[in-house]
N, C-alpha and C positions, 0 to 999 in steps of 0.2 A: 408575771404572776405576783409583782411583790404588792401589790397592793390584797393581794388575797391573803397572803402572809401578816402582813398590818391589820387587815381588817380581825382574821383568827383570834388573836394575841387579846383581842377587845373580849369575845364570846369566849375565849378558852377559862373553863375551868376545872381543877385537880380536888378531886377527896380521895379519904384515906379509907382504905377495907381493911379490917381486920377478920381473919377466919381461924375460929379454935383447931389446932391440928388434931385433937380428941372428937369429933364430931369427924372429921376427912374421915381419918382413920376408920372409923366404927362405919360409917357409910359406906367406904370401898371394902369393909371385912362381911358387910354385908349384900352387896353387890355380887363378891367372888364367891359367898356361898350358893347366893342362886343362879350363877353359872355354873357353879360345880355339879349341880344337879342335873345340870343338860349335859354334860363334858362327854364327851367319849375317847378314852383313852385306852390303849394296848395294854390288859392284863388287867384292868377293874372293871367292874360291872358299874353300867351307866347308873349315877349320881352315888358310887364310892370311891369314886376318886379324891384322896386324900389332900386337903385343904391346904398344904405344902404344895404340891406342887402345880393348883388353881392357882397359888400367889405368883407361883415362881415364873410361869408359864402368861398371864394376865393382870399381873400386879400394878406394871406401870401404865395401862393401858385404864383398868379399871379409877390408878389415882388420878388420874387427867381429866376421865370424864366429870367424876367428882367434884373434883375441884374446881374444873370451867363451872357446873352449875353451881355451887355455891359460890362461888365468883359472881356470876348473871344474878344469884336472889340478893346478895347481899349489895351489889351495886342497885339493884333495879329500888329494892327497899330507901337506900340513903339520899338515890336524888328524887324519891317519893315527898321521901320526909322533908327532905330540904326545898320539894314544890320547885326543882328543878326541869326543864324542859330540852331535855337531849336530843342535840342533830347529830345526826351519823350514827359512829360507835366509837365506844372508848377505847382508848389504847391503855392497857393494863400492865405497871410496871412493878416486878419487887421490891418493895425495902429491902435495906442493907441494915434494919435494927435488927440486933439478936432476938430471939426469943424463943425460949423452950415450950410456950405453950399456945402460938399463935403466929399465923402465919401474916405478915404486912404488905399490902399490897398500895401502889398509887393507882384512881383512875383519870386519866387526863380525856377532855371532853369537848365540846363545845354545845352551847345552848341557844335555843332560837332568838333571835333579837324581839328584844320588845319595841312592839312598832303603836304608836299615836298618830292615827290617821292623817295627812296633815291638809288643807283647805284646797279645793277645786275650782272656786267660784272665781278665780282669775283666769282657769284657762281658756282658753280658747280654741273652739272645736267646728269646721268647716262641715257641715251637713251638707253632700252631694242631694241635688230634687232630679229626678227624670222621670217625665211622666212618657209610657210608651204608646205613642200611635201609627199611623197607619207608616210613615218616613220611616219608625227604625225596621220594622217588620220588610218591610220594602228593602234596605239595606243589608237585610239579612238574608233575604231571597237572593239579593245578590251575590254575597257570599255563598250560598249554596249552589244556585246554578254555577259557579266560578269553578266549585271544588268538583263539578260533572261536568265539566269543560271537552272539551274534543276537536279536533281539529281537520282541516282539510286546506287541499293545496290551493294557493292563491300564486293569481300569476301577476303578481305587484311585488315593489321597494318590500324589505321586513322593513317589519314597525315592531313595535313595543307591544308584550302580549303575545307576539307570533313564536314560533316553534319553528323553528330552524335545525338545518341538519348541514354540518359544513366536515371536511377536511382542514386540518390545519397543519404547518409546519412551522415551530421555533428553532430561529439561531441565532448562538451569540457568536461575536464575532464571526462569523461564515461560519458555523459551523450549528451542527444539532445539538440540543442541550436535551437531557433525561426529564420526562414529562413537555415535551413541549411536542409532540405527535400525536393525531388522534384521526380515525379515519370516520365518516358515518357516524360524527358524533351529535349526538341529539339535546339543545337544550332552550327555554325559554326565554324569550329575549325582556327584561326588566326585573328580573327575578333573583337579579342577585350571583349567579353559577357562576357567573366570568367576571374577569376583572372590567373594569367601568366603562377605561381606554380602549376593551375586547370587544366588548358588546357593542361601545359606538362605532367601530371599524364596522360590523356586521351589517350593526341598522343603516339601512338606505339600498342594501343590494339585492339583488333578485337572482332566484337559482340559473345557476350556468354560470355567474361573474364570480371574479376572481379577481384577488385584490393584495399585494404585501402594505403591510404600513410597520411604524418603528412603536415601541410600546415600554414606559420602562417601570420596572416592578418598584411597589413600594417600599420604602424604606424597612418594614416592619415585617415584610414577608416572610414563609415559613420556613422556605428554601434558601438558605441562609447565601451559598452562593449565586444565587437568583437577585435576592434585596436590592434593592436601590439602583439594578442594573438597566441599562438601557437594548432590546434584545429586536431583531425584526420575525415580525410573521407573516408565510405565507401564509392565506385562506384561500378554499373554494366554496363557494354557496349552494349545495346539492339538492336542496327544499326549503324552500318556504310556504308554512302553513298556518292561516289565521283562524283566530279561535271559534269553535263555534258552541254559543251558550244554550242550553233545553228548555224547550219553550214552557212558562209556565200554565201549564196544562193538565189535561188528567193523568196522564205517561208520569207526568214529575210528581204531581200529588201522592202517586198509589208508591214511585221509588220511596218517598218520606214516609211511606208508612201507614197512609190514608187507603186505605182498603177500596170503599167505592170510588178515587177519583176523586174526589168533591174538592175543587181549590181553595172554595170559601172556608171548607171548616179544616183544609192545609193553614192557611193563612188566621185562624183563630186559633189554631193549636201552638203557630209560633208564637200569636202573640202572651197568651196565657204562660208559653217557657220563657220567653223576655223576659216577662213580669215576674218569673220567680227569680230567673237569673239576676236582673237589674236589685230588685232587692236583695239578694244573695251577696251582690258588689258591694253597694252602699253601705249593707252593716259589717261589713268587712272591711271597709273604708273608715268607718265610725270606730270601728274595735281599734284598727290601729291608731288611731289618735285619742283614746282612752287609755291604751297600754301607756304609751308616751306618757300623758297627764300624768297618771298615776306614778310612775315612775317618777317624774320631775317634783310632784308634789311630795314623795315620800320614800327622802332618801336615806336608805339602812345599811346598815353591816350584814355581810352576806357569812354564813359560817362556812368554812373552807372546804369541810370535810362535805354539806350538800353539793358544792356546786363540784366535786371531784368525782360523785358519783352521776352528776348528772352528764357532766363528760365522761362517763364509762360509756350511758345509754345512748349520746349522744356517736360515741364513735362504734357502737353495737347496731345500732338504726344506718347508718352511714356503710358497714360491712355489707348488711344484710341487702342493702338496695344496690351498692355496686356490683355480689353476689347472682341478682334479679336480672341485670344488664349484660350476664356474662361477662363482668370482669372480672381477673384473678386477684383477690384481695391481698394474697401475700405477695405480689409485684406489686403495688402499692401500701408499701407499710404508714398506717395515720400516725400524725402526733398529736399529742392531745391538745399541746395548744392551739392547734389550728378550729378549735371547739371551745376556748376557753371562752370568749367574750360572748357568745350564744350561752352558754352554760350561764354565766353570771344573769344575763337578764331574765334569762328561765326562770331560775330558781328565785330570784328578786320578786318577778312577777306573781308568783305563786306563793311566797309568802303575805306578798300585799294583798292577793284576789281573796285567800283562804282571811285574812283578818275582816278585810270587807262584807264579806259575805256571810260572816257571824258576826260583824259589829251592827252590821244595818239589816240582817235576818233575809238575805238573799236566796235561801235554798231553795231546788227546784221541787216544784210540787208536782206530785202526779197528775194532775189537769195541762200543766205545762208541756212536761215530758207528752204526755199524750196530742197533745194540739201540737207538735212541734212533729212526734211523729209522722201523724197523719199530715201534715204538709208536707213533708219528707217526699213521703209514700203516692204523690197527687200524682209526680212528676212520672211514674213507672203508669206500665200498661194495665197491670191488676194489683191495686193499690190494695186491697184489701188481703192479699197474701205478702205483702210489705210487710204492712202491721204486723200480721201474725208471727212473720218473721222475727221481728226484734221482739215481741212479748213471749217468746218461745223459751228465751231464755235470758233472764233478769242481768248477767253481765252485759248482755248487748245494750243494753238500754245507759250503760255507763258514759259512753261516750255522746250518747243523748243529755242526759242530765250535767254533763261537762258543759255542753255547747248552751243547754239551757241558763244554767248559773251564770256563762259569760256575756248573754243576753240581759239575766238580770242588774249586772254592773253595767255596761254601758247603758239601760235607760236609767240604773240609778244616777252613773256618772252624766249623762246628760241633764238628769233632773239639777244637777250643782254647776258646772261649766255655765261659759257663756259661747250657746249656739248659734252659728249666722247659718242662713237656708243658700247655698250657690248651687245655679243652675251646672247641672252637669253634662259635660259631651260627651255624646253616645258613644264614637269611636274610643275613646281616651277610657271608657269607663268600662268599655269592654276589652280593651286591651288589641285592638284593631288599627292598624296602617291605614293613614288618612290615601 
């Protein structure tokens, strides 16, 4: 963090408050009277309780609040006047001058960096093109039928893809090691479950064979007295069963959703979610390389005290989802550094977007917001109870007009960059294992 400390020192700045002790005074003597009116005390009738002992009783209670708000007006007025722009809050210190008729305060600060846009037209910004036809839809069918997959016995070698069901025994040295026994256990053969050296012992056998081979665990392993060890396994092969994919037919149509069966308009329905999805990718692709630019084009001092609160929300967001997952947050205690370098480009980000966005008049208009909606909303089954959803109530629409404003800097930031169009791979763009 010393860089965040360096940067501070640049944004930090100290004014002085002065507060008449004659004005505290009179304020909290006027405060304890119109408590005294409410007071309820043993032996006076409610609001004759005698103004001694309102003081005696709420004195220091009443000079605190006092004094914090004339503290807040008299701060809030000086970096008014002085057209100061405060991040965070001030840490409010007292003077050590005497004075019988005023009280001295320091407020130490920090203020937003003034930022000068700086030039875009050097970068350089890869625009993903996919246009979707009938191969990626195809593709996708494939993955769908994959994920309803099923299987039955085959009386052949496993291969890759098959569902196997074996016995196993690990030992090291002649002997059984913990975790290496497993009776009827069931897993698919290329998928990853078993070590590499495991799975290829299996492929090639057929239920009823039985087979030891030697196997040695990787260096990196999780079972630390296991690592790098050389162990042998018995196997028995107890099933083997090949996949079997669902026909694409009216049974698969109506599972996806399609009501009458009808394949053709299964297969226009993916293609139309493609088409939102695929563009959903790419300007998602396009944002993060606008972030970037922007950053590299326009680099600032970040004020310490932002980016300390955005690592508060940052490790408050991070509780709350490990919380969601059922796990215990206080056996995981966070530090906050492990949030600092996310925090810093946060808050970086968001100074640059908010300057952008009022130096070049980016805001979202309600035609946007709306048209952004309604595409939203295409994707759901009754699109029109979407809508109503989010104009039900004006906060919901906030994180609309977020997503909208981020749309209008990257076509502004597109309008200044230098953009080349590359074709893009489907797999790759969907985040799909070739």
């Amino acid at each position: 963090m010393e860089a965040t400390t360096a940067q501070a020192s640049e944004l930090e700045r100290r004014v002085d408050l002065s507060i008449a002790i004659a004005d505290v005074e009179k304020e909290m003597d006027n405060r304890l009277m119109r408590m005294g009116k409410n007071m309820k005390v043993p032996g006076f009738r409610p609001g004759k309780v005698p103004f001694k002992i309102v003081k005696q009783q709420y004195g220091d209670q009443a000079r605190h609040e006092v004094l914090s708000e004339e503290l807040d007006r008299v701060f809030a007025e000086t970096v008014t006047t002085q057209k100061m722009r405060v991040a965070g809050y001030p840490r409010i210190e007292p003077k050590t001058t005497e004075s019988t008729t005023h009280l001295e305060f320091s407020a130490i600060f920090e203020v937003y960096p003034e930022i000068t846009l700086g030039d875009l037209s050097t970068a350089e910004i890869e625009r993903p093109v996919l246009e979707v036809g009938d191969a990626e839809v195809d593709k996708t069918l494939d993955i769908l039928r994959k994920q309803r997959v099923s299987y039955a016995d085959a009386d052949r070698a496993a291969a890759k893809e098959d569902r196997v069901v074996i016995d196993f025994l690990g030992k090291k040295d002649g002997v059984p090691f913990d975790g290496g026994q497993a009776s009827d256990y069931p897993f698919v053969l290329g998928q990853g479950m078993m070590l590499p050296d495991f799975e290829n012992a299996v492929e090639g056998a057929k239920a009823g064979e039985s087979k030891t081979f030697d196997l040695k665990f990787p260096d990196d392993y999780h079972a630390k007295d296991l690592a790098g060890q050389t162990v042998q396994f018995d196997i028995t092969v107890k099933q083997v069963q090949a996949p079997v994919l669902p026909e694409l037919d009216a049974e698969f149509a109506t599972s996806m959703g399609v009501a009458d069966g009808d394949v053709a308009k299964m297969r226009s329905e993916i293609e139309a979610n493609l088409k939102r999805e695929v563009k959903r990718r790419i300007e998602g692709k396009l944002k993060e390389q606008v972030m970037e630019a922007l950053l590299k084009a326009n680099p600032i001092t970040i004020p310490a005290s932002l980016v300390d609160m955005e690592i508060q929300r940052l490790m408050q967001a991070a509780r709350q989802d490990m919380e969601q997952r059922g796990m215990k947050v206080k056996d995981m205690p966070l530090q906050p550094e492990w949030f600092a370098d996310q925090a810093k480009r946060r808050v970086a980000l968001g100074l640059i977007l908010a300057e952008v966005v009022k130096t070049e008049k980016l805001q979202a208009t309600p035609e946007l917001v709306r048209a952004t909606v309604e595409e939203t909303a295409a994707s759901y089954e009754h699109p029109d109870e979407v809508i109503r959803w989010y104009y039900a109530q004006p906060q919901r629409l906030q994180e609309v007009e977020g997503a909208v404003i981020e749309s209008n800097v990257v076509a502004w930031a597109l309008g200044k960059a230098k953009v080349t169009d590359k074709a893009a791979v489907f797999d790759e763009l969907m985040g799909q294992k070739q």
